[in-house]
C-alpha positions as CSV (number, residue, x, y, z in Angstrom):
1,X,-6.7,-35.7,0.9
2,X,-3.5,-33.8,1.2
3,X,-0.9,-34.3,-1.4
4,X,2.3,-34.9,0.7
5,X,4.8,-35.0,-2.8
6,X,7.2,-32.3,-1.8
7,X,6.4,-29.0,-3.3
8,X,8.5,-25.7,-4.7
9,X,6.5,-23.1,-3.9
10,X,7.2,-18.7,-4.0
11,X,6.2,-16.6,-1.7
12,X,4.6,-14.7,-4.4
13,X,4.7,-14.3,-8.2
14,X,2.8,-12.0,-10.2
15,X,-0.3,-13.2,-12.2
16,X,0.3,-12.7,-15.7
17,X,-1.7,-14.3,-18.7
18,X,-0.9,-14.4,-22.5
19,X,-3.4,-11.4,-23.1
20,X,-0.8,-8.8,-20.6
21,X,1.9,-10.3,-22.8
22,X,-0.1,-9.4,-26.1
23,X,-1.1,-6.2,-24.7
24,X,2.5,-5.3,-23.9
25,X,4.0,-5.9,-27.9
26,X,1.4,-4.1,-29.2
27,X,2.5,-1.3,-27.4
28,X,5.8,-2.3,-27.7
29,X,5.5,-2.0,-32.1
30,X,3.0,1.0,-31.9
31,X,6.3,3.5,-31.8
32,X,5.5,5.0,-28.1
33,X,6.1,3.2,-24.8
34,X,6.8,6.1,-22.6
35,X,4.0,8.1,-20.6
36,X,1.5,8.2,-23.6
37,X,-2.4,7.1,-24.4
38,X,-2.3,4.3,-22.5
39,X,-1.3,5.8,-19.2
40,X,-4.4,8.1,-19.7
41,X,-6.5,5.5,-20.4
42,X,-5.7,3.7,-17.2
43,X,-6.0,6.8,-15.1
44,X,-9.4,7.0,-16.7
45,X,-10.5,3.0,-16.1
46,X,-8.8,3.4,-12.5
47,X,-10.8,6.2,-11.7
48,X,-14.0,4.8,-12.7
49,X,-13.3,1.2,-10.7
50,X,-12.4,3.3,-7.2
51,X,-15.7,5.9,-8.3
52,X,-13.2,9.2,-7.8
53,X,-13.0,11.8,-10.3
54,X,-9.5,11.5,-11.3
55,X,-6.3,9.0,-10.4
56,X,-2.4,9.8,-11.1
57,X,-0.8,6.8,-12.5
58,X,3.0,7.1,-11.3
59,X,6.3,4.5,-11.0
60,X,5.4,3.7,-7.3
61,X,3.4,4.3,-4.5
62,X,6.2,5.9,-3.1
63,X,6.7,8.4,-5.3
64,X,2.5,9.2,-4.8
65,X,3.0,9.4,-1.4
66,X,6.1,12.0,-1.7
67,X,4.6,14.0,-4.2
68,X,1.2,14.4,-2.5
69,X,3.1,15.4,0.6
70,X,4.7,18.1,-1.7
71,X,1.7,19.2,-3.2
72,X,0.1,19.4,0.1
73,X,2.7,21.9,1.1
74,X,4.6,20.0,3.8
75,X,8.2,20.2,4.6
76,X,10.5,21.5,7.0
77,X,8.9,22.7,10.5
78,X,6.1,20.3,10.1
79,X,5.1,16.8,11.4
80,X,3.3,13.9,9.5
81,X,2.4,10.9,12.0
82,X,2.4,7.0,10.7
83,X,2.3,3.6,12.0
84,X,5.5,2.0,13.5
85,X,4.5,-1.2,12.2
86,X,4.8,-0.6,8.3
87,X,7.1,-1.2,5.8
88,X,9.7,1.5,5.4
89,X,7.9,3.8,2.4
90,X,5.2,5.0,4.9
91,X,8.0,7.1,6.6
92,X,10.9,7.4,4.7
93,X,8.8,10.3,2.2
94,X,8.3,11.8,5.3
95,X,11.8,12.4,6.0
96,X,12.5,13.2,2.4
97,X,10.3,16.0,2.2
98,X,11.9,17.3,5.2
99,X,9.3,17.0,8.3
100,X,9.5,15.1,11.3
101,X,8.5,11.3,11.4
102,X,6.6,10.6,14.5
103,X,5.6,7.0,14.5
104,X,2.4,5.7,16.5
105,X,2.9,2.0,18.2
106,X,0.0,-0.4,17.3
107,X,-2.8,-1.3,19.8
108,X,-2.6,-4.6,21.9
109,X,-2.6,-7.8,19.5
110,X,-3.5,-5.5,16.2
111,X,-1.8,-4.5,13.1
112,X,-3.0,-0.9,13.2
113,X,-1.8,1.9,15.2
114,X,-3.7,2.5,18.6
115,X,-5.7,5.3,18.0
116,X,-5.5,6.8,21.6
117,X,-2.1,7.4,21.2
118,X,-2.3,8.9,17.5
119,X,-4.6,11.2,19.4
120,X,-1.9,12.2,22.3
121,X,0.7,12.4,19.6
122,X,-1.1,15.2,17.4
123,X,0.8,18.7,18.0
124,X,0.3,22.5,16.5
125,X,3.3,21.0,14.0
126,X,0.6,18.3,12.7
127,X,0.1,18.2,9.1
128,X,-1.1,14.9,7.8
129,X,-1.6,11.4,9.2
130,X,-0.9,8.3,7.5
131,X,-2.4,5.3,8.1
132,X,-1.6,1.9,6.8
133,X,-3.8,-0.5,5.0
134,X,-1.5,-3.4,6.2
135,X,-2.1,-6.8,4.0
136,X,-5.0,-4.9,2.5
137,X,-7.6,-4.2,5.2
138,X,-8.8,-0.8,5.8
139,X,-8.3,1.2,8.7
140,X,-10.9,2.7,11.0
141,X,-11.5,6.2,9.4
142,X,-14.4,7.5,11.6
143,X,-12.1,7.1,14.6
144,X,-9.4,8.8,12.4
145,X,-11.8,11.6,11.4
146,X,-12.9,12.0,15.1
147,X,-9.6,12.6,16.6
148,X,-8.3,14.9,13.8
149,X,-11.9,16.8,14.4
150,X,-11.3,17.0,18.0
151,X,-8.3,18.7,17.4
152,X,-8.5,21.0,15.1
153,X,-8.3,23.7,17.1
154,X,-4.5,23.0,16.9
155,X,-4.0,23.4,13.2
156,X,-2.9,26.1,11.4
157,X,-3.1,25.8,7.6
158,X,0.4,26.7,5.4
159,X,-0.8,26.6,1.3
160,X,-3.6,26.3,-0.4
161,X,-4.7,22.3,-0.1
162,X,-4.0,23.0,3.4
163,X,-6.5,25.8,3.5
164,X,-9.3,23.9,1.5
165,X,-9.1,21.3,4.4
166,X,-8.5,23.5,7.4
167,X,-7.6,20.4,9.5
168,X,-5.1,18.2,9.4
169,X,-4.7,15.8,6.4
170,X,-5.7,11.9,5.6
171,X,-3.3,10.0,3.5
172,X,-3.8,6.5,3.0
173,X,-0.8,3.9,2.3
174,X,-2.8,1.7,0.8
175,X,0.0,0.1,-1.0
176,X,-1.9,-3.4,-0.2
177,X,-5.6,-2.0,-0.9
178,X,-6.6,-1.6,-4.1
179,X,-10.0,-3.2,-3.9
180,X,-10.7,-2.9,-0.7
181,X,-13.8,-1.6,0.9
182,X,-15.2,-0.5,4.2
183,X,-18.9,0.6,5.2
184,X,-19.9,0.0,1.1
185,X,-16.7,2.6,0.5
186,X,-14.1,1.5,-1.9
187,X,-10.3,1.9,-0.7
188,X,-9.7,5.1,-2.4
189,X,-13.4,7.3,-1.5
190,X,-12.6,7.0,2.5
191,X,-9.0,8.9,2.9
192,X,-8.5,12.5,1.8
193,X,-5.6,11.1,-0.8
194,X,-4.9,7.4,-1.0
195,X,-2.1,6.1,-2.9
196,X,-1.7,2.5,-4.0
197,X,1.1,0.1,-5.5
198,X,1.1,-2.1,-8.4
199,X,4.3,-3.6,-7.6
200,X,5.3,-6.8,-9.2
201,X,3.9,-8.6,-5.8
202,X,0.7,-6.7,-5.6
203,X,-2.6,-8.0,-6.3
204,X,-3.0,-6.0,-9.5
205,X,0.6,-5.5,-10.9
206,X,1.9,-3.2,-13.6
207,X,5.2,-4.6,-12.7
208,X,6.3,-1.5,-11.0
209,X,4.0,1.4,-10.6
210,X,1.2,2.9,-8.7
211,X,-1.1,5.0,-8.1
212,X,-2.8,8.7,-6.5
213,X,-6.3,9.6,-5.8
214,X,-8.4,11.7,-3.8
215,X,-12.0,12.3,-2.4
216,X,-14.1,14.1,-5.0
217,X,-16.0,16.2,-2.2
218,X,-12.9,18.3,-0.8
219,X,-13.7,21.3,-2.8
220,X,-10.1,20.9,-4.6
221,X,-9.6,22.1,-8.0
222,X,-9.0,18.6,-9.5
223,X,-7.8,20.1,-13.0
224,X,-5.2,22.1,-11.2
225,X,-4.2,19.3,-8.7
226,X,-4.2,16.9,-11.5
227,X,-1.7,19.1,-13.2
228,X,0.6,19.6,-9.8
229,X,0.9,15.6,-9.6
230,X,2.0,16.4,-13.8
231,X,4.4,18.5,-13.0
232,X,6.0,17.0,-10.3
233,X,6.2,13.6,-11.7
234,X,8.1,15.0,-14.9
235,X,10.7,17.4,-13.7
236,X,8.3,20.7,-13.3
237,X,8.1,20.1,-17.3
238,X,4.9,22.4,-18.5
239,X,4.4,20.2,-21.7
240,X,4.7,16.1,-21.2
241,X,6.7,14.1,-24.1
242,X,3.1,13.7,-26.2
243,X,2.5,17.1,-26.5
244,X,6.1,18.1,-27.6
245,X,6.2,15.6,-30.2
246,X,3.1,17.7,-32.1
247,X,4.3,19.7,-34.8
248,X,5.9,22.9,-33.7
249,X,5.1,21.7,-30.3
250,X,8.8,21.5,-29.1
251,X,9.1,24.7,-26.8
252,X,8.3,23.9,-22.8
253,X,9.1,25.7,-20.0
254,X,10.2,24.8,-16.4
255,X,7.7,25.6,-13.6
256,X,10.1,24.4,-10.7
257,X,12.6,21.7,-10.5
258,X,10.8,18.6,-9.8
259,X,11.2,15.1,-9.9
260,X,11.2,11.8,-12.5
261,X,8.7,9.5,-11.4
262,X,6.4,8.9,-14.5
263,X,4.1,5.8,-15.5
264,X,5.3,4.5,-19.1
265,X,2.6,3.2,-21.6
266,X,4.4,-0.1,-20.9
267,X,3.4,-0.7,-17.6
268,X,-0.3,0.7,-18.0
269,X,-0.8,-2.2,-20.8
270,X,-0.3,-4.6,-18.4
271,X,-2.7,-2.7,-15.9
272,X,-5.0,-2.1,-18.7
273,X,-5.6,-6.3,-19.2
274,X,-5.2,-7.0,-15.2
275,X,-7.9,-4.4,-14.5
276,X,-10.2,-6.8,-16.6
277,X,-9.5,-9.5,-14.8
278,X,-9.6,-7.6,-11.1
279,X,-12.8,-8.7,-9.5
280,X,-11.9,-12.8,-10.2
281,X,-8.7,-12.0,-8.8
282,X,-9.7,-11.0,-5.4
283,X,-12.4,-13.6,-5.7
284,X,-9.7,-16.3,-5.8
285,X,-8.0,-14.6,-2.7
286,X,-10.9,-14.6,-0.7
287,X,-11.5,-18.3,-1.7
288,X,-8.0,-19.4,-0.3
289,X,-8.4,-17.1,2.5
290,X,-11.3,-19.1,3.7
291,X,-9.1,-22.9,3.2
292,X,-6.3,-21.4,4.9
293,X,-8.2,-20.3,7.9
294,X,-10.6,-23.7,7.9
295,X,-7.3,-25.1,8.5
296,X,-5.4,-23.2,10.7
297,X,-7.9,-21.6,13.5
298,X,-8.4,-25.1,14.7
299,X,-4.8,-25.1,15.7
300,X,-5.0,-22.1,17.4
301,X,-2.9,-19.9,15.1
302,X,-4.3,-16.1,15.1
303,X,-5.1,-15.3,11.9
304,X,-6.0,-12.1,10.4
305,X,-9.5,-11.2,9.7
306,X,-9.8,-10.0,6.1
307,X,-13.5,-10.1,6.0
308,X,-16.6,-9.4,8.5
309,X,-19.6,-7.3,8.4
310,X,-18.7,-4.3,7.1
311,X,-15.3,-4.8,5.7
312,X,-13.7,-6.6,3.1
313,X,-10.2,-6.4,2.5
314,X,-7.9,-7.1,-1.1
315,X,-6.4,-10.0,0.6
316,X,-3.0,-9.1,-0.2
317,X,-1.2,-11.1,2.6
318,X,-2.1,-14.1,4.7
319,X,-0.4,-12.9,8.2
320,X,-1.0,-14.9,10.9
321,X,0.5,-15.1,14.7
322,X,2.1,-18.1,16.5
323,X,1.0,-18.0,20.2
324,X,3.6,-18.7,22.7
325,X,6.2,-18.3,20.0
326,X,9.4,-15.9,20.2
327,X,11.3,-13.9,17.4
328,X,14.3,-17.0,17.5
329,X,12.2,-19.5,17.3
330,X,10.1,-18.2,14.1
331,X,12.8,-17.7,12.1
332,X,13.8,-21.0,13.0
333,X,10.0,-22.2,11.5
334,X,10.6,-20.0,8.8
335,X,13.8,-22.1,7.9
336,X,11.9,-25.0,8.2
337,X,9.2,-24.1,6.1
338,X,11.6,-23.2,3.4
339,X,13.2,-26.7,3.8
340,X,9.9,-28.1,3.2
341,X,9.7,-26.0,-0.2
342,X,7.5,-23.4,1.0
343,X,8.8,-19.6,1.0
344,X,7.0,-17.5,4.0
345,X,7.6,-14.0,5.0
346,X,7.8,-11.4,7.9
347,X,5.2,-8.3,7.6
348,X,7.3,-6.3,8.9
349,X,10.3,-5.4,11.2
350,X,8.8,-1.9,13.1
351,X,10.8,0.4,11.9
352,X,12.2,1.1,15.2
353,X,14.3,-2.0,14.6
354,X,15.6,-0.4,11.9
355,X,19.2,0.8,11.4
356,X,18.1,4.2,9.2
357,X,15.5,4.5,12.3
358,X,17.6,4.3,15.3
359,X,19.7,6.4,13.6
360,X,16.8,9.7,13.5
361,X,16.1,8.3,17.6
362,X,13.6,6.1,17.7
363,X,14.2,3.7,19.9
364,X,12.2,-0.2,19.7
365,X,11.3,-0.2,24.0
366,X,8.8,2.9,23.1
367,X,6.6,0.4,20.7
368,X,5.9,-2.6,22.8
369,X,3.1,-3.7,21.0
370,X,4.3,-3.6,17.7
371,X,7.4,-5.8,19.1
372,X,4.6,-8.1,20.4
373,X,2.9,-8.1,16.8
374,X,6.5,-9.2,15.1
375,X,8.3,-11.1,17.1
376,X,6.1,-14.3,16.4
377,X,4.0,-12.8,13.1
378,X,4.3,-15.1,10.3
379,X,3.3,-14.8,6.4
380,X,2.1,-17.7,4.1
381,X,2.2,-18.0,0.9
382,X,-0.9,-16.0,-0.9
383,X,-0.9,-15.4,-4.9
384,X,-3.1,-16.5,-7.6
385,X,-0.8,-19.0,-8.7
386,X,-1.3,-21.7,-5.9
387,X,-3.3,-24.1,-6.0
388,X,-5.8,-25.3,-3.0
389,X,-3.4,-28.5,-2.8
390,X,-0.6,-25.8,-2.4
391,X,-2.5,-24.5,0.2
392,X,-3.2,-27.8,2.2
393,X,0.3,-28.7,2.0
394,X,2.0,-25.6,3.1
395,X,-0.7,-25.7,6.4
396,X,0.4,-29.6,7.0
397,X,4.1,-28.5,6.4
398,X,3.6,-26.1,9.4
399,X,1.6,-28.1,11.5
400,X,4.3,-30.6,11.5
401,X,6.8,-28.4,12.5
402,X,4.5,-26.8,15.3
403,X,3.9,-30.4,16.7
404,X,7.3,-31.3,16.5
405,X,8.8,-28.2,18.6
């Protein structure tokens, strides 16, 4: 029975219990909130979830993606490939590092980019390809691997990460994946790096934050890469703020001049207590994944799939598609929806829509597919905090304004 009472309900609100709260003032009185002991200790617990060697807790994913960019040598000259469907983080460090953006449209009726094309698109300027976990389902990385494989005879390496690989690089934007797996891989052992958000909307939330990995069989020196990610999250700095509060511990050098992009102690407490509570989280999303699409595949909305045989994604965002359905007319749903209470979303504009995009030349006619994706791509309402009579009424609120079109 569907509760019809008229409803106020978010997009999407963070999950946060009394123990993150107690968590947070005990930090808050121990005298040290900055990058400290409990940043370590997250890297360490994050590390051990994922089953990598090592993880870089940092203020965003975007600053993870930047800086592994940086580390992996790439700048002016070279060429770093990404979806045109994605949110504007997956290119932007691109263009702030000082390569060229070349964006990839999506296959027919999929979020991900068409993999033929990435192909086509690969040049001797080539350095790393990013794909995008988009709502929190993994890619297809043997298809990646392939193509990079089968062109390898294209790359020259510049640096020393560059070298190790001696092909062109993986870097996933997992900003949606923490959690995720594919072929019994977790989101984080697939991708050469990976870097993820804990954003105040993500599934696991330090309220802002995120997070770098890598593969542990890459041959890297993870003691030295560990210290690069260091050095370039705290202004080239050779000692952090721990070490040059020690006695007689003041004098530091710095290496180059880098950037501010550190985790504080703060944020990890709040990862620290959501990491216990992780695996019911994405139990819960996977539960009102299933009532949302009992309800709405029977009204022939295309949903996304977030789970099958050998996948199973974070659940991060409930996109769906409106057949027959154009960009004016599902905004106009969208306003609608929010009359009825209910806040939805669009994942995303292609960034060929985009003023800072048209701007560098990309132009929206080149991606037809992605257009195809947008123009009637609408997201629901998914966080912890609804309830399944949320759920039912925010499908009967749409169903009444599909019927009534």
């Amino acid at each position: 029975m569907i509760d019809s009472k008229f409803r106020n309900i978010p997009f999407s609100i963070p999950d946060i219990t009394e123990a993150e709260m107690d968590e947070v003032m005990k930090i808050m009185k121990s005298g040290w909130i900055t990058t400290g002991s409990k940043t370590k200790e997250l890297e360490q617990r994050i590390a051990e979830y994922l089953g990598v060697s090592q993880t870089v807790c940092l203020n965003s994913a975007t600053a993870a993606m930047e800086l592994t960019l940086r580390i992996l040598g790439i700048g002016p000259g070279d060429e770093v490939i990404t979806s045109a469907y994605t949110y504007t983080a997956s290119a932007s460090i691109i263009h702030h590092v000082g390569a060229k953006i070349v964006l990839v449209d999506t296959s027919l009726n999929s979020f991900e980019m068409d993999y033929n094309q990435l192909a086509d698109a690969i040049t001797e300027k080539t350095k790393a390809i990013i794909p995008v976990e988009i709502a929190g389902k993994m890619c297809n990385y043997d298809t990646i691997y392939k193509i990079i494989e089968s062109k390898k005879h294209l790359f020259t390496a510049t640096g020393k990460l560059q070298s190790q690989l001696n092909r062109i690089a993986v870097m996933s934007d997992a900003a949606h994946a923490f959690g995720a797996e594919r072929k019994n891989q977790k989101c984080g052992q697939v991708a050469d790096f990976t870097c993820f958000s804990f954003h105040a909307v993500k599934n696991f939330t330090t309220a802002e934050g995120g997070a770098a990995t890598w593969r542990n069989d890459r041959g890297f020196d993870e003691e030295w890469l560990y210290k690069q990610y260091m050095l370039y999250s705290l202004h080239g700095q050779s000692k952090d703020a721990l070490s040059k509060t020690q006695i007689g511990g003041w004098e530091y050098d710095i290496v180059y001049p880098a950037y501010k992009c550190n985790m504080t102690d703060i944020a990890a407490g709040i990862g620290l207590i959501q990491l216990t509570r992780y695996e019911d989280l994405l139990d819960r999303r996977k539960q009102m994944i299933a009532i949302y699409d009992q309800a709405l595949l029977p009204l022939g909305i295309d949903v996304l799939q977030h789970y099958g045989e050998d996948y199973n994604s974070s659940g991060h965002l409930y996109m769906v598609r409106l057949p027959g359905i154009n960009e004016k007319e599902r905004n106009h749903i969208i306003n609608r929806m929010a009359e009825a209470g209910v806040a939805c979303n669009v994942h995303y504009k292609p960034l060929p829509m985009l003023t800072a995009y048209k701007n560098l030349g990309f132009d929206m006619e080149n991606y037809p597919n992605a257009y195809k994706q947008y123009e009637n791509e609408l997201t629901l309402p998914l966080h912890t905090q609804l309830s399944n009579t949320d759920i039912r009424y925010i499908v009967k609120q749409l169903e009444n304004i599909l019927n009534g079109r």
